[in-house]
C-alpha positions in Angstrom: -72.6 -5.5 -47.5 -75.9 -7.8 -46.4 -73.8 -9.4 -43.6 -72.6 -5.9 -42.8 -76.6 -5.1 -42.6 -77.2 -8.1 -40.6 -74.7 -7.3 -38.0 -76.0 -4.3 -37.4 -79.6 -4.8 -37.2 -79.7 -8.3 -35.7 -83.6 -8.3 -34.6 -84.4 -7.5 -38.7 -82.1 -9.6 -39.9 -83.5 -12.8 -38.2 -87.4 -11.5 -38.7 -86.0 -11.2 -42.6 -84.3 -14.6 -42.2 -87.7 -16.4 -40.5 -90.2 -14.7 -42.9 -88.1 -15.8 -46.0 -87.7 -19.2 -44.3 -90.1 -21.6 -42.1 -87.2 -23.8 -41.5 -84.9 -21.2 -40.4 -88.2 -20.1 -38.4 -89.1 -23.3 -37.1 -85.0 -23.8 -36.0 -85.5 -20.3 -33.8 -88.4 -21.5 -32.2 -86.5 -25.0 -31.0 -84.0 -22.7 -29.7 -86.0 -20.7 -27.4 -87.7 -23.5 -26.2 -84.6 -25.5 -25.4 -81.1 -23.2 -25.3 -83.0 -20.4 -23.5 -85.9 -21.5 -21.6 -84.3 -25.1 -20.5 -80.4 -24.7 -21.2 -80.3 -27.2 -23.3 -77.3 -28.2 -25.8 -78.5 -28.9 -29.1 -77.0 -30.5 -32.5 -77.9 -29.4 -36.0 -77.3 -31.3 -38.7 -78.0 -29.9 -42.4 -77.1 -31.7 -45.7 -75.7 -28.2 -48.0 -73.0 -26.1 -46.7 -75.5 -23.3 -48.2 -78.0 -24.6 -45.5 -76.0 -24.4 -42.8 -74.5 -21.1 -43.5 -78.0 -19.4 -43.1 -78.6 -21.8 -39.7 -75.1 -20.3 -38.7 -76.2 -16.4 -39.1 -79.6 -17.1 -37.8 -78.5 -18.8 -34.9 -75.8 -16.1 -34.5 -78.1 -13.5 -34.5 -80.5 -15.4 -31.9 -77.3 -14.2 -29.0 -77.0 -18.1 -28.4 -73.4 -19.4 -28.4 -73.2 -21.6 -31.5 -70.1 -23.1 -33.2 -69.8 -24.9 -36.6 -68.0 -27.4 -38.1 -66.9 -26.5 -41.6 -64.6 -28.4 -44.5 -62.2 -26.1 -44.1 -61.4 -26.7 -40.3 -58.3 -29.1 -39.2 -59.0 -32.2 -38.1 -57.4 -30.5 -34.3 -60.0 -27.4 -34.6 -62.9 -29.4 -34.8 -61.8 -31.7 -32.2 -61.5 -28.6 -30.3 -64.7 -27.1 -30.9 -66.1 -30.9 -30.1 -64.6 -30.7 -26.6 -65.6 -27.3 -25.9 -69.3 -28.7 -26.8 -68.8 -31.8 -24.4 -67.5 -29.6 -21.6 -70.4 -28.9 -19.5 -68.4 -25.4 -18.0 -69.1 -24.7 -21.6 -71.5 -21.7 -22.9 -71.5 -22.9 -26.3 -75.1 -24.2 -26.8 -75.4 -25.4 -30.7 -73.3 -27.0 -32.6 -74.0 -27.2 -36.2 -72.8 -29.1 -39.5 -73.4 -31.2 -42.4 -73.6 -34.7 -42.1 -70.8 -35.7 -44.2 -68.3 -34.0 -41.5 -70.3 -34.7 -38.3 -72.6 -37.4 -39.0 -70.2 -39.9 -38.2 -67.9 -40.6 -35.5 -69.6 -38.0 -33.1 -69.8 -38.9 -29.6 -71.7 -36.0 -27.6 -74.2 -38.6 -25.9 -73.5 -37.3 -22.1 -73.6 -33.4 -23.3 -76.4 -33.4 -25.5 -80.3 -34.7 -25.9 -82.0 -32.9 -28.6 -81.1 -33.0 -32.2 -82.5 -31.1 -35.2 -82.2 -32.5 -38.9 -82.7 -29.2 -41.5 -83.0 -31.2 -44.6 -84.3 -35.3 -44.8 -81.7 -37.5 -45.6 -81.7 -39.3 -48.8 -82.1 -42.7 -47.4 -83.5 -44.0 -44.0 -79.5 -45.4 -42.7 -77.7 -41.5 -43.0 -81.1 -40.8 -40.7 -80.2 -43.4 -38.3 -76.7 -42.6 -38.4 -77.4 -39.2 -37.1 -79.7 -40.1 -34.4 -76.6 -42.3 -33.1 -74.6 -39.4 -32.4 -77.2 -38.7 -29.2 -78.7 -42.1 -28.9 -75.9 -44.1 -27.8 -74.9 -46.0 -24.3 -73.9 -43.3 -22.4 -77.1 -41.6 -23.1 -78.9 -40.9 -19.6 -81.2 -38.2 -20.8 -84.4 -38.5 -22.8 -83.6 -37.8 -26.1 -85.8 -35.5 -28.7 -85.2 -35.5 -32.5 -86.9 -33.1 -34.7 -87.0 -33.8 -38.5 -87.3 -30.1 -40.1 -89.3 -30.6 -43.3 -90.8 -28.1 -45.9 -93.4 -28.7 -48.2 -93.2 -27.4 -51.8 -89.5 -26.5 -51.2 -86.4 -27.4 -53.4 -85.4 -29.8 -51.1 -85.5 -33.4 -52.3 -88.8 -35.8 -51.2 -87.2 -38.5 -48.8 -87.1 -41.6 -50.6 -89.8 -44.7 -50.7 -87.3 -46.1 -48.0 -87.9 -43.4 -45.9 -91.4 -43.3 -44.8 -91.0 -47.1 -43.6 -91.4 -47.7 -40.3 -88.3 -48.4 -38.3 -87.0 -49.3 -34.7 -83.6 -49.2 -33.3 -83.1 -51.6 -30.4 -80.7 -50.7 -28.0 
């Protein structure tokens, strides 16, 4: 019944989203600015399926082609949707999906520049792991990462490890 609601009143189902969510909000606003004002690709990557099923119905409801990658998905569909991503004749602009199914082994480097992490990774290598699925050689574009953070949420503090400094030299 709520996603029957949501379907039906898109433009108060993402104000209800954004209000009950700054991240949520925060993700809508890095859309704008890069899927509809530059045509930009971007990658989301959340930690919780949870997370990402909101991000999936917000960014639905934005009228921005997104695709995710879920659990349940064949190894073939996903590489599908991962092509379809790559293809620059392509409408679909996000991809989303947790990091344990696409925070490794994900090569979009020459369709995509701009990441977005939801939720902080619990220890400074996941973190860097992600960046390398746009920050590789292949990579011709400046690339722009945005670490989505919440204070006095439910989502875990990023460890000690985390708030060191680090470089990756490449």
């Amino acid at each position: 019944m709520l996603v029957e609601w949501f379907t039906q009143n898109p433009v108060f189902g993402l104000d209800y989203l954004c209000n009950a969510s700054s991240k949520l909000a925060t993700l809508m606003g890095i859309i704008q600015y890069h899927c509809v004002r530059r045509d930009e690709r971007l990658l989301v990557i959340m930690e919780w399926p949870l997370v990402s099923w909101l991000a999936e119905i917000a960014t639905f409801m934005s009228g921005v082609r997104v695709e995710t990658i879920h659990s349940d998905q064949t190894t073939r569909e996903r590489e599908s949707i991962i092509d379809e991503f790559n293809d620059p004749d392509s409408d679909l602009r996000i991809l989303l999906g947790t990091s344990r199914l696409i925070g490794q082994g994900l090569n979009v480097q020459r369709s995509c520049h701009v990441l977005v992490i939801l939720e902080p990774q619990t220890n400074l290598s996941l973190t860097q792991q992600i960046i390398g699925r746009i920050y590789r050689l292949g990579q011709t574009a400046h690339q722009t990462i945005y670490i989505v953070t919440s204070e006095y949420t439910s989502t875990p503090s990023a460890s000690p490890a985390m708030s060191k400094s680090s470089s990756v030299n490449r």
